[in-house]
C-alpha positions in Angstrom: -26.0 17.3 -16.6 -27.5 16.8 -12.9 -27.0 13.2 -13.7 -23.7 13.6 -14.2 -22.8 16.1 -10.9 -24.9 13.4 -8.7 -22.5 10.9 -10.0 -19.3 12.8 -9.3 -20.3 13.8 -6.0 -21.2 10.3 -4.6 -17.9 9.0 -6.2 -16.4 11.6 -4.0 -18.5 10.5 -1.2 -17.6 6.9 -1.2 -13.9 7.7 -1.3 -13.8 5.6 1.8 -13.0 8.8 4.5 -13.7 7.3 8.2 -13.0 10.4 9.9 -10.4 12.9 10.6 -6.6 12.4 10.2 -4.8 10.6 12.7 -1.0 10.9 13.2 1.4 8.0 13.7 2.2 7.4 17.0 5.3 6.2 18.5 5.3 2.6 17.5 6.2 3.6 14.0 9.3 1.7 12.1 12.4 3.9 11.5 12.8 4.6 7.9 15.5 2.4 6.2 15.9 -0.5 4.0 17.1 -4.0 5.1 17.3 -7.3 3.3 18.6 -10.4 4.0 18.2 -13.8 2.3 20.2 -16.6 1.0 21.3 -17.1 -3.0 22.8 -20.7 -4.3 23.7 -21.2 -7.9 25.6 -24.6 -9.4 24.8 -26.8 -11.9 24.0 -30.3 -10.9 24.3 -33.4 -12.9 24.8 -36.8 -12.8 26.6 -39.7 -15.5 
């Protein structure tokens, strides 16, 4: 059972944490979607 609680904590440990939270700061992108692109479709052949 002590096996199993020092696994579980340093799986918690090693959750990758660097420090405290940090909020965004001005330069963040708007929310939205945008998509652009360009579609063909044919059929080609030749005789």
């Amino acid at each position: 059972m002590r096996y199993l609680a020092v696994i579980a904590v340093l799986a918690l440990a090693a959750c990758g944490v660097d420090g405290p939270p940090v909020a965004p700061g001005a330069a963040a992108p708007e929310p939205g979607v945008s998509i652009s692109g360009e579609a063909r479709i044919g059929v080609v052949s030749s005789i």
